[in-house]
C-alpha positions in Angstrom: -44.1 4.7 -25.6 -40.8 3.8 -23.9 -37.7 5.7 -23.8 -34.7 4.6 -26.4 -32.4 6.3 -23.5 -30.0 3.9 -21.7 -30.8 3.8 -18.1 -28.7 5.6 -15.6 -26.9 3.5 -13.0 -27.9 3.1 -10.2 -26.1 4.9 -7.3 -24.5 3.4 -3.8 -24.0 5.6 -1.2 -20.3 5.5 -0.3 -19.3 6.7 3.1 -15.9 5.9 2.3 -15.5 8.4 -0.3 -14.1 10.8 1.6 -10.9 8.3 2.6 -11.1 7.3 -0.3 -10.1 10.9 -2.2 -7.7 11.5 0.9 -5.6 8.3 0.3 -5.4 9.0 -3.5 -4.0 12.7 -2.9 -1.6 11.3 -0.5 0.0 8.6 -2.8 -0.2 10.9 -5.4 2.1 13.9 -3.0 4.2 10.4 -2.9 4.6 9.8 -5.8 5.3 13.9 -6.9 7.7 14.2 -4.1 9.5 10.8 -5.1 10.3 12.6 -8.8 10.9 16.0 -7.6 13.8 14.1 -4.9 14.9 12.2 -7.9 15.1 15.4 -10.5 16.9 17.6 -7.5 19.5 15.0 -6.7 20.1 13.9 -10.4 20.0 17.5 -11.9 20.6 20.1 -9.7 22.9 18.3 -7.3 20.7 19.2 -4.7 18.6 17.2 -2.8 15.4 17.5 -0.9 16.2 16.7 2.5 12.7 16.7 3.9 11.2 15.0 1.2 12.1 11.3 2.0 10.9 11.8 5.8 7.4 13.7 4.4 7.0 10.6 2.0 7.8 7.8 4.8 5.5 9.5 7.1 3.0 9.5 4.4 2.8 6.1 3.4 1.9 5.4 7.3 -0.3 7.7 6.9 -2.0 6.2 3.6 -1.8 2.9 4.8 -4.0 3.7 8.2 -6.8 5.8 6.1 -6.2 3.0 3.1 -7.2 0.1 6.0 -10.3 2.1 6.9 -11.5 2.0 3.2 -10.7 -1.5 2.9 -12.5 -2.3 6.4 -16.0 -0.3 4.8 -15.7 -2.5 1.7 -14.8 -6.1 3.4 -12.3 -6.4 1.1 -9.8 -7.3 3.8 -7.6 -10.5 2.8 -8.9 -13.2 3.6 -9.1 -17.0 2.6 -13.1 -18.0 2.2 -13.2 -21.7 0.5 -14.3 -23.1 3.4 -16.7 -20.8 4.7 -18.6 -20.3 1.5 -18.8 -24.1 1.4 -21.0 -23.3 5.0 -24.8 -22.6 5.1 -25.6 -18.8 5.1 -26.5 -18.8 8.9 -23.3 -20.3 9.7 -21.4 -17.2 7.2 -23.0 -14.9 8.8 -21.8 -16.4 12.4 -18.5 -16.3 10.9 -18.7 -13.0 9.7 -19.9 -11.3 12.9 -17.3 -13.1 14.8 -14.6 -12.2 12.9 -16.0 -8.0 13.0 -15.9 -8.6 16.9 -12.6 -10.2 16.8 -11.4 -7.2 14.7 -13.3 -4.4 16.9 -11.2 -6.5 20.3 -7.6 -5.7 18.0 -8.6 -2.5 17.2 -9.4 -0.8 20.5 -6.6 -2.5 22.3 -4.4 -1.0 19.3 -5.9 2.0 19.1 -5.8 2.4 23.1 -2.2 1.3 23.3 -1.4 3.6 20.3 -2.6 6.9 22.5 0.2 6.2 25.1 2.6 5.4 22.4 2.2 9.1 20.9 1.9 10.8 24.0 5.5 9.7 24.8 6.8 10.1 21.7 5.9 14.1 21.2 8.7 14.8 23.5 10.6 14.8 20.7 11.1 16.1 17.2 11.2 14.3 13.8 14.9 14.3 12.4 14.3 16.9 9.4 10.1 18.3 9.7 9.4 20.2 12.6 6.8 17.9 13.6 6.6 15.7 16.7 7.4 12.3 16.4 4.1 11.0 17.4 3.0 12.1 14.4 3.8 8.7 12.6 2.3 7.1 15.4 -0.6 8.8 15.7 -1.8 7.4 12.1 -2.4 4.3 14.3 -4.9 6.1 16.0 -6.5 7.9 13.8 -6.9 4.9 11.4 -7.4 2.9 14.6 -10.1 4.9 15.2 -11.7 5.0 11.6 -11.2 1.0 11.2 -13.6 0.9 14.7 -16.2 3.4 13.2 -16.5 1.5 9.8 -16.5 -1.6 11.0 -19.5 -0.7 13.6 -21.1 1.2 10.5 -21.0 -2.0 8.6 -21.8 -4.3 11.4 -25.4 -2.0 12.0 -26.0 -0.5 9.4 -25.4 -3.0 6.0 -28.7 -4.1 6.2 -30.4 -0.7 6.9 -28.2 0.4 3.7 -29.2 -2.7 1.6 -32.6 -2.1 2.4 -32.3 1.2 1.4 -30.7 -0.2 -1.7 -33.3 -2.1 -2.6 -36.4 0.4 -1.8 -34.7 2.7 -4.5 -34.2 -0.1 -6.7 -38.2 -1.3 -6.5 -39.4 2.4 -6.6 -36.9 3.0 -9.7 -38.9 -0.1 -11.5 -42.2 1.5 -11.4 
């Protein structure tokens, strides 16, 4: 007797889930200190002076982590008519090379981007008491986390969609 139950999906195991969560609260802080600057200006004749440099510094912030989701999902723009016109050995040449073109960029960014921030703690954001580095150093951190991902997804895609598909056969029986 079968079940009349509709099946479950099946679940993906997302390692970017995590940055994911973080970039949402953070453009959701933007978007709450965006009205609260507004309401205070508007209404109260009073602005929020630290609220436009805290919401700059996050969208650098969100756009780094952001990248790093983007990089773990290959959902990076990019214009494919031609290569997926090519023969799957030749994709997946085309892939690869473009992941090692990307990991050359990142560590050269991310390596430049430690001497940037080193410099630039010397001195002090115009309003936060915070370093100035600290907009830079979203470079680094997401340069970092771009590098990770990428490797991730360069070694282990296929481990995962074998993995994938085990669960998948063993879920059929």
């Amino acid at each position: 007797m079968q079940s009349t139950e509709p099946a479950l999906p099946k679940r993906r195991l997302d390692l970017a889930l995590p940055l994911k969560i973080l970039t949402g609260a953070t453009l959701a802080i933007i978007v709450i200190l965006t009205l609260a600057q507004v309401v205070f200006r508007y209404f109260f004749d009073s602005p929020l002076l630290w609220s436009d440099e805290l919401s700059r510094l996050l969208v650098v912030w969100m756009t780094f982590i952001g990248a790093a989701v983007v990089c773990w999902q290959g959902r990076h723009l990019s214009v494919d008519v031609f290569v997926n016109l090519m023969p799957e050995k030749v994709r997946k040449i085309i892939r690869i090379s473009n992941q090692i073109l990307a990991l050359a960029f990142l560590g050269v960014m991310t390596w430049k981007s430690f001497r940037i921030v080193k410099l630039e703690n010397f001195q002090e954001m115009s309003i936060l008491p915070l370093p100035a580095g600290t907009v830079r150093l979203a470079a680094t951190v997401g340069g970092i986390l771009m590098l990770v991902v990428i490797l991730a997804r360069l070694f282990l895609s296929d481990r995962l969609r074998n993995v994938r598909t085990e669960n998948d056969e063993n879920s059929m029986l």
